[in-house]
C-alpha positions as CSV (number, residue, x, y, z in Angstrom):
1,X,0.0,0.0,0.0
2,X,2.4,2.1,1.1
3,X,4.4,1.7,-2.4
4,X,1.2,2.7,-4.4
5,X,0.8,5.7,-2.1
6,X,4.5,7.0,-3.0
7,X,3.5,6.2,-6.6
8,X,0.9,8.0,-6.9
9,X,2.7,11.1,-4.8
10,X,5.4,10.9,-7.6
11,X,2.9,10.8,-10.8
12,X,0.9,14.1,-8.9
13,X,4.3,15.5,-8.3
14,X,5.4,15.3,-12.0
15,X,1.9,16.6,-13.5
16,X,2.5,19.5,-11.5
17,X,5.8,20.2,-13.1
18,X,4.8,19.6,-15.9
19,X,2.0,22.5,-15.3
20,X,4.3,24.9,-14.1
21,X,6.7,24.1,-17.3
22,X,3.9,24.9,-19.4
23,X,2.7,28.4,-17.9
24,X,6.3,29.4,-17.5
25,X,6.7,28.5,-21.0
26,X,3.7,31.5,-21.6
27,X,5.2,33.9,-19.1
28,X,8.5,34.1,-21.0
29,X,7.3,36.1,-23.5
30,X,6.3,39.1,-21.2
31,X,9.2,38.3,-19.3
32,X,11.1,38.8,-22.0
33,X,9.6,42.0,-23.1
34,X,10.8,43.2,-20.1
35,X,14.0,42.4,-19.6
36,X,14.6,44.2,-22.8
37,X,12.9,47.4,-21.7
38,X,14.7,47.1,-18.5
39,X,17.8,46.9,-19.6
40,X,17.6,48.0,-22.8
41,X,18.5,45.3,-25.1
42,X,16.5,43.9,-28.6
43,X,14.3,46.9,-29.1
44,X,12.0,46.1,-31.8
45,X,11.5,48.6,-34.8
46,X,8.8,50.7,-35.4
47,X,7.7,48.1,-37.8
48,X,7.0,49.1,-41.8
49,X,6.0,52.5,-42.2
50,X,3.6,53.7,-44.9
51,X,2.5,57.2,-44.0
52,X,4.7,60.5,-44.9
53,X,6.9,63.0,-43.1
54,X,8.2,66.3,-43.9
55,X,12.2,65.9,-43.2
56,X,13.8,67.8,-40.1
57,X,17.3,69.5,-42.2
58,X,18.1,70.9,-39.1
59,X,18.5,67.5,-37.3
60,X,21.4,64.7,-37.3
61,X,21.1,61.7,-36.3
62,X,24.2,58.5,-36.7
63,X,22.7,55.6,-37.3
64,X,25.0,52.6,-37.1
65,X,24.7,49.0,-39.0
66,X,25.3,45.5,-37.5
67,X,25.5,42.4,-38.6
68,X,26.0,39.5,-36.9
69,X,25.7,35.3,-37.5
70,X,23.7,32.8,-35.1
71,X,25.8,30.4,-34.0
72,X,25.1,28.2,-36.8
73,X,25.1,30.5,-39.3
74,X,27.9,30.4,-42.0
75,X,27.0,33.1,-44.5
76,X,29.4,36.4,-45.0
77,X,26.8,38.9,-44.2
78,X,27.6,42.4,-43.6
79,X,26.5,46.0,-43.9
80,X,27.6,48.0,-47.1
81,X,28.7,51.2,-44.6
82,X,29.3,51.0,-41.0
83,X,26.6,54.2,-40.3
84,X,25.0,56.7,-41.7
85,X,24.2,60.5,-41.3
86,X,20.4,60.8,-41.6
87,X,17.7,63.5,-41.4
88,X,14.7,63.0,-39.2
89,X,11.6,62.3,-42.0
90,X,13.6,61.3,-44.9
91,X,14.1,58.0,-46.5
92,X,17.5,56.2,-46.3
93,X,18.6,53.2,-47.5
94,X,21.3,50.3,-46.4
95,X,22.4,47.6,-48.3
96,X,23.4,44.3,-46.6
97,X,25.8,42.1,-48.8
98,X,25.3,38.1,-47.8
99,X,27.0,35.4,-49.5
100,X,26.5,31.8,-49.2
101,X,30.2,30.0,-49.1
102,X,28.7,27.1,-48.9
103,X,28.1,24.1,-51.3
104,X,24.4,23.9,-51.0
105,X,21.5,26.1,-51.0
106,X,20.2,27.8,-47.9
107,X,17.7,30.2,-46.2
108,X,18.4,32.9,-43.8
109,X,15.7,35.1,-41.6
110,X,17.0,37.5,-40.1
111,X,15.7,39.7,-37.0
112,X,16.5,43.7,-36.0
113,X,17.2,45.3,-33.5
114,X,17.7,49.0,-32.3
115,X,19.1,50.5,-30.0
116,X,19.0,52.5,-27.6
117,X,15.3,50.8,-27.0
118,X,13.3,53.8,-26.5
119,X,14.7,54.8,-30.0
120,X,12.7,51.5,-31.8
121,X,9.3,53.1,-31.6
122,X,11.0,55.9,-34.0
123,X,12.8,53.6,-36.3
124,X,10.3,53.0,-39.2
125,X,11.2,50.4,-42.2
126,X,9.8,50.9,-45.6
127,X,11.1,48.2,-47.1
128,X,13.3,45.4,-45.7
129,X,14.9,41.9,-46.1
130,X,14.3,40.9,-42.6
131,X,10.2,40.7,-43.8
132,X,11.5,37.7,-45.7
133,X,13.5,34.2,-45.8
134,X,16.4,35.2,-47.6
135,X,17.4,31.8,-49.7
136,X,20.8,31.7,-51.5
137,X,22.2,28.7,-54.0
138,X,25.6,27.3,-53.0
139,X,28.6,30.7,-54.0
140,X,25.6,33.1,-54.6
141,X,26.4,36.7,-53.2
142,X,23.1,39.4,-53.3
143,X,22.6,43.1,-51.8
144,X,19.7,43.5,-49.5
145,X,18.1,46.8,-48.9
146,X,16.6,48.2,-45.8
147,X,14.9,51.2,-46.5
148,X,14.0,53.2,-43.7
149,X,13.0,56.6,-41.7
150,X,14.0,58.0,-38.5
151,X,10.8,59.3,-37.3
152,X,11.1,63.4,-36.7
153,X,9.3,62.4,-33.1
154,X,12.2,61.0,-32.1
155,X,13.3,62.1,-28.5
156,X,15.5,65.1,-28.7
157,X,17.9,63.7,-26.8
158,X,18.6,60.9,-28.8
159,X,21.3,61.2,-32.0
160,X,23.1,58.1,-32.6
161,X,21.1,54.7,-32.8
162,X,22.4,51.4,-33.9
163,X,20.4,49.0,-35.9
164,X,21.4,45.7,-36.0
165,X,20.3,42.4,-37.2
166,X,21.2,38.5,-36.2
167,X,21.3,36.6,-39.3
168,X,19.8,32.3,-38.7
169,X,20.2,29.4,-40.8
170,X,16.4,28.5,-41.3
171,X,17.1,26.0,-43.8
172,X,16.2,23.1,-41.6
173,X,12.8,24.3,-41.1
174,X,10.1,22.2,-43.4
175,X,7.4,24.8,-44.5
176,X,3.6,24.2,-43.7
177,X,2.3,21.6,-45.4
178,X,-1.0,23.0,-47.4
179,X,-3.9,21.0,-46.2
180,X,-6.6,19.9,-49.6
181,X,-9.7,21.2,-50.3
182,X,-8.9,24.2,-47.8
């Protein structure tokens, strides 16, 4: 009996984990969120922008370019020009070379940043590879525009930003299988 009892302890015991691994698995996103707000980390852009601004001439701001590899990323990938000197309200543009060394085909996502965080809200793409896989045969080499606007609402006190962007081998991944008659 007393086995059975200590059995049964064991199997409530390890439901419970796995309970608590589950909803902890939801409260990392929010988690998360802070963290990077807190310490300012990963600030998220602005996101596509397709409204118009009138350009602030009398207004600098540096914005920097970085580009980094996952760990298992191979590709060369780097920005055309370490910064740029930009205007509040106008439209700029970055290219991104990548080249894949390897002898196979592969696909890349990559994922921006921007720093400092309170800048991100301000930090409007128009047009960008990071809204896409990026897929390269084995030896090809492209250019990959950003296109983007420093929003004139951005705080005063801000005049150098850094955008930067993690580039992952997402060739792995199997797409969606499409499901007939749907």
């Amino acid at each position: 009996m007393s086995a059975a009892l200590s059995t049964r302890s064991l199997i409530k015991r390890l439901l419970l984990l796995v309970v608590v691994m589950f909803a902890f698995g939801f409260a990392l996103v929010p988690i998360y969120d802070a963290m990077c707000k807190a310490f300012g980390i990963n600030g998220k852009t602005g996101g596509a922008f397709t409204g118009t601004q009138t350009v602030d001439e009398q207004r600098q701001v540096r914005v920097q370019f970085l580009a980094t590899n996952a760990a298992d990323m191979v590709w060369d990938f780097k920005p055309k020009a370490d910064d740029l000197v930009v205007h509040p309200g106008a439209v700029n543009e970055m290219l991104f070379i990548a080249h894949n060394p390897t002898d196979k085909p592969m696909t890349a996502q990559a994922i921006p940043s921007v720093v400092p965080s309170k800048a991100a809200a301000y930090f409007h793409k128009t047009e960008c590879f990071c809204f896409t896989q990026q897929i390269l045969q084995p030896g090809e080499r492209i250019e990959m525009p950003v296109r983007f606007i420093v929003d004139r609402d951005l705080p005063k006190d801000v005049y150098h930003l850094t955008l930067g962007y993690t580039l992952f081998d997402v060739t792995a991944r199997k797409p969606p299988v499409a499901k007939n008659g749907g």
